[in-house]
C-alpha positions in Angstrom: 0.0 0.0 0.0 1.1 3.3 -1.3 1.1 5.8 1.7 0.9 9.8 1.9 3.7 11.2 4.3 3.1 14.4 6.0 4.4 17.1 4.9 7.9 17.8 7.7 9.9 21.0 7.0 12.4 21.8 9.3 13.7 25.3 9.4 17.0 26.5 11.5 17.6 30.0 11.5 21.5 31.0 12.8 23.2 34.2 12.3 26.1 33.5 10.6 28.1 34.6 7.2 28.5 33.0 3.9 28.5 33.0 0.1 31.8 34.6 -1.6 32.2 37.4 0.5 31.6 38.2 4.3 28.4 38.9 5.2 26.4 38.7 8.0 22.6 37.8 7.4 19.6 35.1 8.4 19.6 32.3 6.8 17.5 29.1 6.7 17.8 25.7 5.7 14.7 23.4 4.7 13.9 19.8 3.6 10.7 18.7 2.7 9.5 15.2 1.8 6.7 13.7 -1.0 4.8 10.9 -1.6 6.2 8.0 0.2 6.8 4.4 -1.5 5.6 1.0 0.9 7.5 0.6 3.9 8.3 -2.4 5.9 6.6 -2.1 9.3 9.3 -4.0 10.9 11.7 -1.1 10.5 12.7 -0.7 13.7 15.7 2.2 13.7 16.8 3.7 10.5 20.1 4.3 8.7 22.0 7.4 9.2 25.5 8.5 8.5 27.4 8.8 12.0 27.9 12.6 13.3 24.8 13.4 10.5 21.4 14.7 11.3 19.1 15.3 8.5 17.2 17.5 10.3 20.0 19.8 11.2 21.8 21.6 8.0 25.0 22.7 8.0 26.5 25.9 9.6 27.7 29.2 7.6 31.4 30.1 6.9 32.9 33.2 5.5 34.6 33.0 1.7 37.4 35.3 0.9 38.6 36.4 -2.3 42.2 35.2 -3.1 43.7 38.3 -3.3 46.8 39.5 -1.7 44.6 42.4 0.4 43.8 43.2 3.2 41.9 40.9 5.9 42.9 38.0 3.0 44.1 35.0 5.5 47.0 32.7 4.1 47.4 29.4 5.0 49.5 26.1 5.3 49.1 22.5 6.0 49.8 22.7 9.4 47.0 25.8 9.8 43.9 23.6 9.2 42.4 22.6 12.1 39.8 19.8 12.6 36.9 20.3 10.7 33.7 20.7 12.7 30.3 20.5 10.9 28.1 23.0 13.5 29.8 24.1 16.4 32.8 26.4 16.1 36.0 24.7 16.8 39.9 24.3 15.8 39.2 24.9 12.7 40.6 27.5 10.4 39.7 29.5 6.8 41.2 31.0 4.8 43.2 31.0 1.5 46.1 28.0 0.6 47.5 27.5 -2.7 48.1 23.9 -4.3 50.9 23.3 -7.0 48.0 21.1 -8.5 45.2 22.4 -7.6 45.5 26.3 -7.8 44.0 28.4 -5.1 41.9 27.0 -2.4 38.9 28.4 -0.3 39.3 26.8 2.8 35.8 27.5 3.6 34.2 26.8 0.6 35.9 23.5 0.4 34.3 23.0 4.3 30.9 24.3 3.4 30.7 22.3 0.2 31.8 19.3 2.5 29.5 19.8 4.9 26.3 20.2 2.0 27.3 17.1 0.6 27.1 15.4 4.0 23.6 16.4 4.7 22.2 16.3 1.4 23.7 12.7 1.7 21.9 12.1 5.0 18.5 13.4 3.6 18.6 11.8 0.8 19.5 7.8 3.1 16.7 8.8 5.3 14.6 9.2 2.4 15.4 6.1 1.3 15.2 4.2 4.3 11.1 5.1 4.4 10.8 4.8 0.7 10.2 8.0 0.1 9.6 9.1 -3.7 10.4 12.9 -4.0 11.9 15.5 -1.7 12.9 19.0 -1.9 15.0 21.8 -0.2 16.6 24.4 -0.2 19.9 26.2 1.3 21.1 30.1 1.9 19.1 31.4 -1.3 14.8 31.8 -1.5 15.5 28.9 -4.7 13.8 25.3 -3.9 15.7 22.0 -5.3 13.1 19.3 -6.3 14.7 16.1 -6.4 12.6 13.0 -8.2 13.8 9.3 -7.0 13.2 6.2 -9.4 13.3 2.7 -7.9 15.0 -0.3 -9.1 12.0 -2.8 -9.4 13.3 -5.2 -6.5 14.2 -2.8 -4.1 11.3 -4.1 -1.7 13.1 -7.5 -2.1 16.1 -6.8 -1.2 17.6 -8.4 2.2 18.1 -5.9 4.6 21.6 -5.6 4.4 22.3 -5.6 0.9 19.5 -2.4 0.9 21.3 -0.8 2.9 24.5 -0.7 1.8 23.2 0.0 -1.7 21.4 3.1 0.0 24.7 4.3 1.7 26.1 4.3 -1.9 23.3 5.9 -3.4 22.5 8.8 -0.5 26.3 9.4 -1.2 26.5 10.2 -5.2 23.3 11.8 -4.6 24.9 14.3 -1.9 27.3 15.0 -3.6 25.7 15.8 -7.5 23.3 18.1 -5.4 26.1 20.1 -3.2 28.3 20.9 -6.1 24.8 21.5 -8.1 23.9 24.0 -4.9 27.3 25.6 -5.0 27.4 25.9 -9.1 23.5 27.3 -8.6 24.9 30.3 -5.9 27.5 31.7 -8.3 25.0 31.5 -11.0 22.5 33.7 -9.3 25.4 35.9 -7.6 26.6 36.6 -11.7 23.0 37.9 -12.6 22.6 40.4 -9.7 21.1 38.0 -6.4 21.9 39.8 -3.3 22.1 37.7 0.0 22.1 40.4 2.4 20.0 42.6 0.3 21.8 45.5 0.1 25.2 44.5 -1.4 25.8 42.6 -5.2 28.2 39.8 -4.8 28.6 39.6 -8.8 32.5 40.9 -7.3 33.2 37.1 -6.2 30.5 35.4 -8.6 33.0 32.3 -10.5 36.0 34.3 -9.1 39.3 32.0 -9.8 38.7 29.3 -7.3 35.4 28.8 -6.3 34.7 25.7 -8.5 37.5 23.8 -7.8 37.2 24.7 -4.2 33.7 23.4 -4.0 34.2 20.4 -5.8 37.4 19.5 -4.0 34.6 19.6 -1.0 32.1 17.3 -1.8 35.3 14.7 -3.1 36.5 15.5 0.9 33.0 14.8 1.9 32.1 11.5 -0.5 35.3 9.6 0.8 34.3 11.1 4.6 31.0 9.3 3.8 33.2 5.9 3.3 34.1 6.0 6.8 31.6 4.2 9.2 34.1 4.5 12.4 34.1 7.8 12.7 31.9 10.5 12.7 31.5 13.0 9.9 33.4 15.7 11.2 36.1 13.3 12.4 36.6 11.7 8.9 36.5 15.2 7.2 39.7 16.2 8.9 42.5 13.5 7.4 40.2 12.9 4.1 40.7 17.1 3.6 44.5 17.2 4.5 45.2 13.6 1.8 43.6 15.8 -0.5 45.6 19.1 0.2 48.6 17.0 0.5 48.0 14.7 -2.5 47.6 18.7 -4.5 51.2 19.4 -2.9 49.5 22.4 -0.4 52.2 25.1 0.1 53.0 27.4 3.1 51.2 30.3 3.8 54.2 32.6 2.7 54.0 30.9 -1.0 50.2 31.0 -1.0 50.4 34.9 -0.9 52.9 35.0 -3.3 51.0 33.6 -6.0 48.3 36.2 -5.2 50.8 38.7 -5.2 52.2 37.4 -8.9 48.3 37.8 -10.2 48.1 41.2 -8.8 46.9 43.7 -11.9 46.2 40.6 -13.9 43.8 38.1 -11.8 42.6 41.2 -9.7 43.1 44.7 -8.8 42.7 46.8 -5.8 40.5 50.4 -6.0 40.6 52.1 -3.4 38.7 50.2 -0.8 37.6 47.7 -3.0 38.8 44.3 -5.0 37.9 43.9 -8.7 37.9 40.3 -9.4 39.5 40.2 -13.1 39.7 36.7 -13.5 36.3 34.3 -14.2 36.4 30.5 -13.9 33.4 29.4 -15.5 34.7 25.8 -15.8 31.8 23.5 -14.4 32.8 20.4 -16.1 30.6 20.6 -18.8 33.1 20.2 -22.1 34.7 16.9 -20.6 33.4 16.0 -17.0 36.0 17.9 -15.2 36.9 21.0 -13.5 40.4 22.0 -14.3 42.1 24.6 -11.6 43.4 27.5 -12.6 47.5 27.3 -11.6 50.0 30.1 -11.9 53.1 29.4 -13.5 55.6 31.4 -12.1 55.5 30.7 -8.5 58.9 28.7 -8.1 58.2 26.7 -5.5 55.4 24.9 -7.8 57.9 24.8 -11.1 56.8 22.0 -13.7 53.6 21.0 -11.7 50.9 19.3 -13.8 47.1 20.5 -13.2 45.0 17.9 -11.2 41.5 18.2 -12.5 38.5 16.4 -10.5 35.8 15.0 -12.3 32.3 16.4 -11.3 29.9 14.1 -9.9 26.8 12.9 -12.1 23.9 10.9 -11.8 25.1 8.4 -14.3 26.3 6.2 -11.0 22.7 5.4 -9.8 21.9 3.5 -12.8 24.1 0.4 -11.7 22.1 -0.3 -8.9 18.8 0.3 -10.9 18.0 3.7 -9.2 17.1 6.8 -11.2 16.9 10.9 -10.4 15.7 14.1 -11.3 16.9 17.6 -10.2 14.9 20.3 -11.0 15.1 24.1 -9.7 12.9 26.6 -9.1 14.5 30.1 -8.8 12.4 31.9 -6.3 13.8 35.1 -6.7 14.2 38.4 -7.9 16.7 37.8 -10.9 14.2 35.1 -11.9 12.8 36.9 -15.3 16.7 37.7 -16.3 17.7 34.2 -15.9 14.9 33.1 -17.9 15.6 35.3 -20.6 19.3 34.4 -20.9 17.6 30.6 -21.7 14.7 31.2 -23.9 15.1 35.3 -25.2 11.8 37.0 -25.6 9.7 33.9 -25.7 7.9 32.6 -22.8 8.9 29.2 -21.0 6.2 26.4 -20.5 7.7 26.5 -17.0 9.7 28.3 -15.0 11.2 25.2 -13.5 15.1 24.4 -14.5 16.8 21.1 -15.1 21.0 21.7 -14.4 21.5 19.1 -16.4 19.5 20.6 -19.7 20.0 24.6 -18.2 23.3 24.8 -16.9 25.5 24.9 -20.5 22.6 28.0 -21.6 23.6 29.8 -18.8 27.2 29.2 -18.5 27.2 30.2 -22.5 25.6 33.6 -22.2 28.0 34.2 -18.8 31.0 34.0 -21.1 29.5 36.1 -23.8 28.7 38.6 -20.5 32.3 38.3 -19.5 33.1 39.0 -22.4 31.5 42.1 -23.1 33.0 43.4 -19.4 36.4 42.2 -20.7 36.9 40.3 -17.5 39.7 37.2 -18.3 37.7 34.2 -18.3 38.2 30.6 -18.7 35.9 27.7 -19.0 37.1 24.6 -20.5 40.9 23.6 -20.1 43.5 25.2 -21.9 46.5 28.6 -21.6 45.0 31.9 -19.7 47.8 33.6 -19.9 51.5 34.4 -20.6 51.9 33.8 -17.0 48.9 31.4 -15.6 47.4 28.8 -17.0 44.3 26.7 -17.0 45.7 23.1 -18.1 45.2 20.4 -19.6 44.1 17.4 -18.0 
C-alpha cells in the first residue's frame, strides 16, 4: 500500500556569514519530503550516516577572495584545524595554494563538505522510508526538487544488501546536489542575487577558485562518507588534508605569493575595493571535469601538472537500478533575467530548471557577458595567460 507522508519541514535560522564574501545575514535551511513508497513495518531504527542529522543543515562560513589584500588570510598545511560540521572549533579559513590544484577556499571546500554530508543524510533517510520525492533548499529563497526512481526489486532486497546500496546511493546523490547548490549560488550571484539585500556579490560570482574549491569539498565529503568509524566531522579532517597534501599544499608565505604574482592581472585593488578580473566558469561541462586555474611562475610549484577532479553525475545510480531528477525553481528576484538568458523574448512552459538541460545555456551567455565586461575568463581547459594557466588534464 502506497502511503501519503506528511508534509515535515524543518527550518533552523542562525546568524552567521556565507557566500563569496563576508556577510552577516539570516539564513534558513529546509527539507521537505513527498509521496512516500511502501514501507516495511518492521523497520525498527533507520540508517544514518554517523555525526549526521538530517534535520539539522550545516553551519555558515565566510569565503574570501584570493587576493593578496587586506583581511585576505594565508594558510599552510599545518593551519587547518579539525573540521567541525556545527559548532565552532579548531578549525581555520582562509586561502592556501596547491601546485596542483591552484587556489583553495578553505571555507568553501568546508561548506561544500559539509552540504554534501547532509544532502547525503537526507537523501539515506529518504530512502530508508521509501520516500519518492523531496525538496530543499539552502542560503538562497531557490527550492531543489529532487525525483527518486526505484529499481523494481528494491522491496526484495535483504536488509543488508538495501542498505549498503542506499549508503552508496545517499552518497553520489549528496554529492551531485552540493556541487549542483554551490554551481547554482555563483549563478545567481553573476545575474545580480543579493544575499544580504543591500550589497551585489557579482565581485566574487566564479571568481578563480570557487569551483574547484567546492568540488574539491564534496570529493572531501564522498570519501568522509566511506568511513563508518568515525563520525563526519572526524573523517573530514584526514580525508581534507590527503587531499591538500595529494595537490602538494604550500606554506602560507607561497600561497600569498601567488596572489601577489596575479596582482593587476587576476585582480586589482580600487581604493577600498577588490575587482575580481579573472572568471572560472569551468563547471565540467566540455569533458566531466573542473580544471584549476594554476599560476606558473610561483617557483616553488615549477613543472607542476594541473589535477583536475571530475564532477559528480547521476550516471552512478543506474548500476544499482536507481534513477533521479533535479529540477530548480528560482524563487527570486533575478528570476525573469535568468529566464531570458535561456529562452530570449519567448515565454517558458515552466519556470522550472533542469542543471543538467540549463546549466550549458547559462554558462554560454555568462562568457558572452564576460566578455563584453572584458573580464579574463576561462571555462574549459587550456593557456589563460603568458603567466597562468588553466591546463590540460
Amino acid at each position: 500500500m502506497v502511503r501519503f507522508s506528511s508534509v515535515v519541514c524543518v527550518f533552523v535560522s542562525v546568524l552567521g556569514v556565507s557566500g563569496c564574501q563576508r556577510a552577516s545575514t539570516l539564513v534558513g535551511a529546509v527539507v521537505c519530503q513527498g509521496l512516500a513508497r511502501p514501507v516495511e513495518s518492521s523497520s525498527a531504527q533507520g540508517w544514518s550516516f554517523r555525526g549526521l542529522d538530517a534535520r539539522v543543515p550545516p553551519r555558515i562560513r565566510p569565503g574570501t577572495y584570493a587576493s593578496a589584500t587586506y583581511g585576505v588570510r594565508f594558510l599552510g598545511p599545518d593551519d587547518l584545524g579539525s573540521h567541525r560540521y556545527w559548532l565552532d572549533g579548531p578549525e581555520s579559513n582562509g586561502i592556501l595554494y596547491t601546485c596542483r590544484g591552484g587556489h583553495i577556499d578553505l571555507a568553501h571546500v568546508r561548506k561544500a563538505a559539509d552540504w554534501t554530508g547532509f544532502l547525503a543524510a537526507v537523501t539515506l533517510e529518504r530512502l530508508h522510508t521509501g520516500q519518492t520525492a523531496f525538496q530543499f533548499k539552502s542560503r538562497e529563497p531557490s527550492r531543489y526538487f529532487v525525483e527518486l526512481t526505484y529499481p523494481q526489486d528494491w522491496d526484495s532486497l535483504p536488509g543488508g544488501r538495501k542498505e549498503r546500496v542506499a549508503r552508496d546511493v545517499a552518497r553520489q546523490l549528496g554529492q551531485y546536489l552540493a556541487y549542483t547548490a554551490m554551481t547554482w549560488h555563483e549563478m545567481l550571484t553573476w545575474f545580480g542575487f543579493r544575499p544580504k539585500g543591500y550589497k551585489s556579490e557579482f565581485q566574487s560570482a566564479f571568481s578563480w577558485e570557487d569551483n574547484y574549491s567546492n568540488l574539491l569539498g564534496t570529493c572531501v565529503a564522498a570519501e568522509a562518507l566511506q568511513d563508518q568509524e568515525h563520525p563526519f566531522s572526524d573523517a573530514v579532517t584526514p580525508a581534507l588534508r590527503r587531499h591538500l597534501e595529494s595537490l602538494g599544499v604550500q606554506l602560507a608565505v607561497a600561497a600569498r605569493q601567488a596572489s601577489e604574482a596575479v596582482r593587476g592581472e587576476w585582480y586589482s585593488k580600487w581604493w577600498l575595493f577588490t575587482l575580481i578580473c579573472r572568471r572560472d566558469l569551468d563547471i565540467g561541462l566540455d569533458d566531466g571535469h573542473v580544471t584549476p586555474c594554476l599560476v606558473r611562475s610561483l617557483p616553488a610549484c615549477e613543472g607542476a601538472q594541473a589535477c583536475p577532479l571530475a564532477v559528480p553525475t547521476l550516471d552512478g545510480l543506474t548500476q544499482y537500478g536507481f534513477a533521479a531528477r533535479v529540477q530548480i525553481e528560482p524563487r527570486v528576484w533575478e528570476e525573469n533575467r535568468i529566464l531570458k538568458a535561456l529562452y530570449g523574448n519567448q515565454r517558458p512552459a515552466t519556470r522550472m530548471l533542469d542543471p543538467s538541460i540549463h546549466f550549458a545555456t547559462l554558462i554560454d551567455y555568462m562568457k558572452q557577458d564576460a566578455l563584453s565586461r572584458r573580464y579574463l575568463a576561462t571555462s574549459s581547459a587550456g593557456p589563460a595567460s603568458s603567466t597562468t594557466d588553466q591546463a590540460n588534464p
